[in-house]
LOLO-445989 format. One record per residue: residue number from 1; residue in three letters; x, z, y of N, C-alpha, C in turn. Coordinates in pm, whole numbers, plus 32768, in hexadecimal, padded with zeros to 4 digits. Example, Ala and Ser with C-alpha at 12.3 -4.5 7.8 and 13.67 -1.06 7.14 Angstrom:
2
{pos:1	code:ala	n.east:8527	n.up:830C	n.north:7DC7	ca.east:84CE	ca.up:830C	ca.north:7E3E	c.east:8528	c.up:830C	c.north:7EB6}
{pos:2	code:ser	n.east:8505	n.up:82C4	n.north:7F1F	ca.east:8557	ca.up:82CA	ca.north:7F96	c.east:850A	c.up:8313	c.north:8003}
This chain:
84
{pos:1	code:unk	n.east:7AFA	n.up:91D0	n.north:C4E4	ca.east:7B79	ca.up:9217	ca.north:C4E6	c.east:7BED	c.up:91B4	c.north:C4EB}
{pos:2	code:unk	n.east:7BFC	n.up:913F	n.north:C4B3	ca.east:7C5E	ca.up:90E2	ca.north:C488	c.east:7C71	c.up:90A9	c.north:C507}
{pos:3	code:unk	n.east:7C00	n.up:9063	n.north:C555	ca.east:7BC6	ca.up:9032	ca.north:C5BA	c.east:7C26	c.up:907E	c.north:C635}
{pos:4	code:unk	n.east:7C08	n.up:9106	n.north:C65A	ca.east:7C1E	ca.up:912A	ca.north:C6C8	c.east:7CBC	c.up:9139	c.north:C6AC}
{pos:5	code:unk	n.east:7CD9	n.up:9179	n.north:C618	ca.east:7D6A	ca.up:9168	ca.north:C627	c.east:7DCE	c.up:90D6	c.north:C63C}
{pos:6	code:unk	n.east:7D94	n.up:9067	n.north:C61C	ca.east:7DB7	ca.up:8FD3	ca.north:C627	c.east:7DBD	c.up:8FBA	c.north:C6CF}
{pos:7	code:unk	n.east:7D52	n.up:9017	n.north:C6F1	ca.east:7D3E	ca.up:8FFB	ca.north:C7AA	c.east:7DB0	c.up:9042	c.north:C7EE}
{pos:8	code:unk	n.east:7DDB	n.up:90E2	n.north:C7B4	ca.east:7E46	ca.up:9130	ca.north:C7F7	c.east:7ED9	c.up:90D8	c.north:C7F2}
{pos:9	code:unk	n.east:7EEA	n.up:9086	n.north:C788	ca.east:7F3C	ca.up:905B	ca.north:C74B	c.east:7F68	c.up:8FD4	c.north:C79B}
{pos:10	code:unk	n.east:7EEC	n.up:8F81	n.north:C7AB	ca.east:7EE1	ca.up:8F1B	ca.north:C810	c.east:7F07	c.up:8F4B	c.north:C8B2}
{pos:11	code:unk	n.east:7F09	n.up:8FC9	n.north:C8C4	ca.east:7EFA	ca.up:8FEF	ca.north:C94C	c.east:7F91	c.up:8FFB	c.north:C96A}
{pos:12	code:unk	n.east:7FB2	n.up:9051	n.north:C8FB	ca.east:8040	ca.up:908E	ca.north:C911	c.east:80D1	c.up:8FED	c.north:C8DB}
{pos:13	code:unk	n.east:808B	n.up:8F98	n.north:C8C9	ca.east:80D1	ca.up:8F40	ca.north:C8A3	c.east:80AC	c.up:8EBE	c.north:C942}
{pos:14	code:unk	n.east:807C	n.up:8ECE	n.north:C982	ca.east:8071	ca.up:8EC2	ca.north:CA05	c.east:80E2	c.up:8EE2	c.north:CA75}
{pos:15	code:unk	n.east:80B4	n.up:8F68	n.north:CA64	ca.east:80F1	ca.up:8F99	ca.north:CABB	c.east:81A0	c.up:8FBB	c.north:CAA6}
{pos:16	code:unk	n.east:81E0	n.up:8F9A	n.north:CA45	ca.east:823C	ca.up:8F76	ca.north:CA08	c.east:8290	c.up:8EE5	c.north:CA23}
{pos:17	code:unk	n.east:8220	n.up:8EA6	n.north:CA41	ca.east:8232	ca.up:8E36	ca.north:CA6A	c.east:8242	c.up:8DDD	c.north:C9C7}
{pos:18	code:unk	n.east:8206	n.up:8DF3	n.north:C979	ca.east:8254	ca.up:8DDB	ca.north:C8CB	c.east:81BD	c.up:8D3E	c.north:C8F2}
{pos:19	code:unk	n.east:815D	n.up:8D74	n.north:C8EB	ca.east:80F5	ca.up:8D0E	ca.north:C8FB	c.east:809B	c.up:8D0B	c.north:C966}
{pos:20	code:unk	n.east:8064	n.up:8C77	n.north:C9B2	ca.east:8034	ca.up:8C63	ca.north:CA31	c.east:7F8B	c.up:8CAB	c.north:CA0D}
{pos:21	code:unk	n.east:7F89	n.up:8C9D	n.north:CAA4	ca.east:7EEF	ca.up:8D05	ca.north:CA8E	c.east:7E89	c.up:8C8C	c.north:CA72}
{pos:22	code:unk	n.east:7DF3	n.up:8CAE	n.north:CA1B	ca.east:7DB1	ca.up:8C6C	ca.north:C9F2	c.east:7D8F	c.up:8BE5	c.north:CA6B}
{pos:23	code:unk	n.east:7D87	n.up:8C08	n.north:CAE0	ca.east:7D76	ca.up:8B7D	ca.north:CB30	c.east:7DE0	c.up:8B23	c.north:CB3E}
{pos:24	code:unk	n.east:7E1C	n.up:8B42	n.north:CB46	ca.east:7EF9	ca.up:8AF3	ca.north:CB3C	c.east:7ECD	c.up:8AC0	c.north:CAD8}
{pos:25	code:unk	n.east:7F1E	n.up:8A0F	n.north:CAE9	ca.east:7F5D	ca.up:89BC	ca.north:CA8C	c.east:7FE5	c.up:8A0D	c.north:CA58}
{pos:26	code:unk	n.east:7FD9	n.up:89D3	n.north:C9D8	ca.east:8069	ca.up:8A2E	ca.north:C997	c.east:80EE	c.up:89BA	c.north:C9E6}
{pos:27	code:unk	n.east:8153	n.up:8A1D	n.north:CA01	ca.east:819E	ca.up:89E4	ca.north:CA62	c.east:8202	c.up:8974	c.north:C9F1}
{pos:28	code:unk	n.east:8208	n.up:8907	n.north:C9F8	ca.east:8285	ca.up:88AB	ca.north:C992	c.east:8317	c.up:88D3	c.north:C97C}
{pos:29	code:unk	n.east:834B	n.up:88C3	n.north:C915	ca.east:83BE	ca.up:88DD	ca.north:C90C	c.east:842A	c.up:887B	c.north:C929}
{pos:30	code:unk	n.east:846A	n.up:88B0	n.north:C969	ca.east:84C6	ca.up:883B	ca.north:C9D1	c.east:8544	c.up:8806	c.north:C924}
{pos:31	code:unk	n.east:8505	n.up:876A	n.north:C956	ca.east:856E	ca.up:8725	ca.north:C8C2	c.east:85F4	c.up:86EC	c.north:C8EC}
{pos:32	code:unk	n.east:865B	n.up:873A	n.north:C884	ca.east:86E7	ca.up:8719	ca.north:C887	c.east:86FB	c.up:86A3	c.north:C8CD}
{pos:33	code:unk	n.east:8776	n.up:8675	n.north:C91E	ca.east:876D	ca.up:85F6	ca.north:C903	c.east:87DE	c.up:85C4	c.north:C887}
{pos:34	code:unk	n.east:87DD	n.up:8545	n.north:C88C	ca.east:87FE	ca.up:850A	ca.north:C82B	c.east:88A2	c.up:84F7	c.north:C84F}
{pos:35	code:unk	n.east:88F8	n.up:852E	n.north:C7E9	ca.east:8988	ca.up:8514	ca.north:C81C	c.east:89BD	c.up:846C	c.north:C7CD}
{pos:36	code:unk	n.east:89E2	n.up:8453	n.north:C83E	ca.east:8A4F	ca.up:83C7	ca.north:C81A	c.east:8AAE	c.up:838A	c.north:C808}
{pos:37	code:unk	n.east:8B1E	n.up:8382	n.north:C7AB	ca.east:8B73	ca.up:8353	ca.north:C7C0	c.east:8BB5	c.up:82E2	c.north:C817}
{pos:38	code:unk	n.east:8C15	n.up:82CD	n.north:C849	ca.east:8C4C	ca.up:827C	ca.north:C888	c.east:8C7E	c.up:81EE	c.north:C84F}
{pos:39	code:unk	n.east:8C92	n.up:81A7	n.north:C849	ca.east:8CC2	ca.up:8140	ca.north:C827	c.east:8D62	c.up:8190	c.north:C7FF}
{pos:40	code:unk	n.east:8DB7	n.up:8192	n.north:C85A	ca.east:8E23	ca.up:81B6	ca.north:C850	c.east:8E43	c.up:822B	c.north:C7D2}
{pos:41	code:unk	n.east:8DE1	n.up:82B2	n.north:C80C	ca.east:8DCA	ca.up:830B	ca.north:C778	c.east:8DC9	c.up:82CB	c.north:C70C}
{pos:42	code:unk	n.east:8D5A	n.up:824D	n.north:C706	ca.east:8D59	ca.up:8223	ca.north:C659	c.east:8E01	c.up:81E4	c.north:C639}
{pos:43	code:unk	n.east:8E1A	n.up:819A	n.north:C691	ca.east:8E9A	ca.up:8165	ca.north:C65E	c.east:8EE9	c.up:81A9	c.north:C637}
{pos:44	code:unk	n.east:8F0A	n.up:8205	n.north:C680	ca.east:8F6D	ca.up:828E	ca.north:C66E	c.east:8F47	c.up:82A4	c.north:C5D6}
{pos:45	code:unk	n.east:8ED6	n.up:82CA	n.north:C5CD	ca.east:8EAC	ca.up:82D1	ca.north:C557	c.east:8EC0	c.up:82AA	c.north:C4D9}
{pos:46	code:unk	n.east:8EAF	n.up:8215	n.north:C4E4	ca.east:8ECC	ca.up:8194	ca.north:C48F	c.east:8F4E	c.up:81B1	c.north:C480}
{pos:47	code:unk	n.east:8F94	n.up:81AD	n.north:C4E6	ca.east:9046	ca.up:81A4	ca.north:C4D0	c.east:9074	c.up:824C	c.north:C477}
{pos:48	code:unk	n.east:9032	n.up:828E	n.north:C4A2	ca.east:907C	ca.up:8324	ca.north:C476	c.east:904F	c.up:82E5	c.north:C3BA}
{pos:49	code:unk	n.east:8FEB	n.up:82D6	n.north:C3B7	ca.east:8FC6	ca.up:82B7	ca.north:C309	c.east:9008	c.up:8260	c.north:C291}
{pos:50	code:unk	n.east:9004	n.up:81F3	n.north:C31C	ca.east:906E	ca.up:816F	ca.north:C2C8	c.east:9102	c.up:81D0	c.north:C2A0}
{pos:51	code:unk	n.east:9141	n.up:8202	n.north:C2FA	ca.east:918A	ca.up:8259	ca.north:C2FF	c.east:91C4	c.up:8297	c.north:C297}
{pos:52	code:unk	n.east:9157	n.up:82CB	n.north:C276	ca.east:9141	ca.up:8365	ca.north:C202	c.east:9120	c.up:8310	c.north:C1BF}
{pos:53	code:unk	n.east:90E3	n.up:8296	n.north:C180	ca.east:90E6	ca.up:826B	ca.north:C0E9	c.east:917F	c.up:81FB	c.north:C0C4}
{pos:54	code:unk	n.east:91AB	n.up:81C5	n.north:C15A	ca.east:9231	ca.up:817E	ca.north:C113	c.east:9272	c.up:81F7	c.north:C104}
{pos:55	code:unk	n.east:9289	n.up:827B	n.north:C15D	ca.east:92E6	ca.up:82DE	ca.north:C122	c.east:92E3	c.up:82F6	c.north:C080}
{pos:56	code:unk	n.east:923D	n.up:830A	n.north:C048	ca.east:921A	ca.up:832C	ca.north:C005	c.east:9226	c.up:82D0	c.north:BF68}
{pos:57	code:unk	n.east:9224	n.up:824E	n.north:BFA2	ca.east:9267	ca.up:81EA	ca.north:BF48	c.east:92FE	c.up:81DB	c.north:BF00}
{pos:58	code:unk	n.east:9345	n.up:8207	n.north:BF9E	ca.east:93AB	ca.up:81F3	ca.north:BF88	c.east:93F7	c.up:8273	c.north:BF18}
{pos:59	code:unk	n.east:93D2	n.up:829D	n.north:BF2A	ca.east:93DF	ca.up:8357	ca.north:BEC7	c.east:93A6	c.up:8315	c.north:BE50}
{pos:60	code:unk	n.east:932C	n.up:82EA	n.north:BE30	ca.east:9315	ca.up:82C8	ca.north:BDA8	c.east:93A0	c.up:823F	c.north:BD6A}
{pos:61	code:unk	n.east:93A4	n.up:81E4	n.north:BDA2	ca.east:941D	ca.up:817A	ca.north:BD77	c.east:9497	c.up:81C1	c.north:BD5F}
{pos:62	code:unk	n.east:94CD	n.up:822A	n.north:BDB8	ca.east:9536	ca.up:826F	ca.north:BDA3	c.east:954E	c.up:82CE	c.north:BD1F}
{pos:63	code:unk	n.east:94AC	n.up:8316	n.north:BD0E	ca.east:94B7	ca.up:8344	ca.north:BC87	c.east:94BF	c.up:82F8	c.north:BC0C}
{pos:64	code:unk	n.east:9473	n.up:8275	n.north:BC45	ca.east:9461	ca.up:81F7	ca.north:BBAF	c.east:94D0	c.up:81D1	c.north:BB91}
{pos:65	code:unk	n.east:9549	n.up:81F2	n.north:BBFC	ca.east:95C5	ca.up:81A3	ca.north:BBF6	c.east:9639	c.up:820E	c.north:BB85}
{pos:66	code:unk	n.east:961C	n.up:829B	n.north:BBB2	ca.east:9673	ca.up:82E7	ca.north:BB7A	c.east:965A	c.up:82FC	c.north:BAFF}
{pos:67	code:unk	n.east:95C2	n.up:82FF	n.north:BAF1	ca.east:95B2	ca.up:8307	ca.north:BA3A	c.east:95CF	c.up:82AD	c.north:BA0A}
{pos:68	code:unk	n.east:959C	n.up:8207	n.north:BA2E	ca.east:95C6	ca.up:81A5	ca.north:B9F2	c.east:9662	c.up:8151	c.north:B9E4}
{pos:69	code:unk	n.east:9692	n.up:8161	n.north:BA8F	ca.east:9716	ca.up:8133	ca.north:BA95	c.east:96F1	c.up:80B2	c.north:BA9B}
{pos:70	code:unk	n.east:969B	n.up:8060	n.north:BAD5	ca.east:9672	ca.up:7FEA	ca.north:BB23	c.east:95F4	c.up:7FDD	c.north:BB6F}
{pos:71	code:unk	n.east:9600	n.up:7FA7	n.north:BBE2	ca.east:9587	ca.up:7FB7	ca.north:BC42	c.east:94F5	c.up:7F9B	c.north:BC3A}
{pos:72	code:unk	n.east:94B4	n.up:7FA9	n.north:BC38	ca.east:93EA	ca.up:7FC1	ca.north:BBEC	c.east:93A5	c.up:7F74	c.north:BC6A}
{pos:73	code:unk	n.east:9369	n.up:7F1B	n.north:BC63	ca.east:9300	ca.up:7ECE	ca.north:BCD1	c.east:9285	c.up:7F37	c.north:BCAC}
{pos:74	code:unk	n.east:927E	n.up:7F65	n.north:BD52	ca.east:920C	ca.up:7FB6	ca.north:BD75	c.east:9191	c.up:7F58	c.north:BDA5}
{pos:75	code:unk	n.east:9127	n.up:7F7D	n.north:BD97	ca.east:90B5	ca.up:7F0B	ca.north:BE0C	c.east:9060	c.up:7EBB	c.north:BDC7}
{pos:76	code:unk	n.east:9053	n.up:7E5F	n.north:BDEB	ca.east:8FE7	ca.up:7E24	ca.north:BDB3	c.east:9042	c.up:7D95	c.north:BD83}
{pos:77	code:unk	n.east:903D	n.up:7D80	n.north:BCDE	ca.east:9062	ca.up:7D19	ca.north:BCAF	c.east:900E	c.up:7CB9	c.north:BC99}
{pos:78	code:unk	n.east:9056	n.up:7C50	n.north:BC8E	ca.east:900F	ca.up:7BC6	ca.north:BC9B	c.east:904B	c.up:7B84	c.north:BC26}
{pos:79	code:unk	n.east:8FFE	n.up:7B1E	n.north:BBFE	ca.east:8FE4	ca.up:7ADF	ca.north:BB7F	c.east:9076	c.up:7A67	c.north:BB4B}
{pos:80	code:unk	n.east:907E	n.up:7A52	n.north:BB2A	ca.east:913C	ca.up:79D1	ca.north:BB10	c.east:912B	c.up:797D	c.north:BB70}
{pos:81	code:unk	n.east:907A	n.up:792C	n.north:BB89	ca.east:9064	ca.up:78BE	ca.north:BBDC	c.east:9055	c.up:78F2	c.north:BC5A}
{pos:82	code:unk	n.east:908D	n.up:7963	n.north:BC93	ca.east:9080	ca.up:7981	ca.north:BD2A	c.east:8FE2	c.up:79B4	c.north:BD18}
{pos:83	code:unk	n.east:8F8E	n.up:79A2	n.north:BCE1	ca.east:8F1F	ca.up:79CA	ca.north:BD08	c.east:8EDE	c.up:7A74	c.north:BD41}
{pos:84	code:unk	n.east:8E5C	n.up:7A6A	n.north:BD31	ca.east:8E41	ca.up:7ADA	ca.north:BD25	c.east:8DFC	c.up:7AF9	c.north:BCBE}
């Protein structure tokens, strides 16, 4: 019983076109290709970011300035001897 219904099932999924008939290789699925940026895109990129974090800097110093009422070194500090 399971059998013949698995077979109606196989038939009608055929003819549907849903699955190839038992002699057919199952047909491959055609793969995306791969998208790439441009050189130029990344820069654009790079630049829009640098962008948005000096904006984003500059808004933080401006607030350090109004609460404090003298200007705040943002970034990465370095040691008395220049070091790192």
């Amino acid at each position: 019983m399971k059998a013949d219904i698995e077979g109606k099932m196989a038939d009608i999924r055929q003819r549907l076109g849903i699955e190839p008939a038992a002699g057919e290789p199952a047909p491959k699925k055609a793969r995306r290709k791969k998208l790439r940026l441009s050189a130029e895109g990344r820069a654009n990129i790079v630049a829009a970011l640098k962008k948005r974090w000096a904006e984003r800097r500059k808004a933080e110093q401006r607030a350090n300035l109004a609460r404090s009422g003298k200007p705040s070194r943002i970034g990465r500090q370095t040691s008395k001897t220049g070091g790192r």
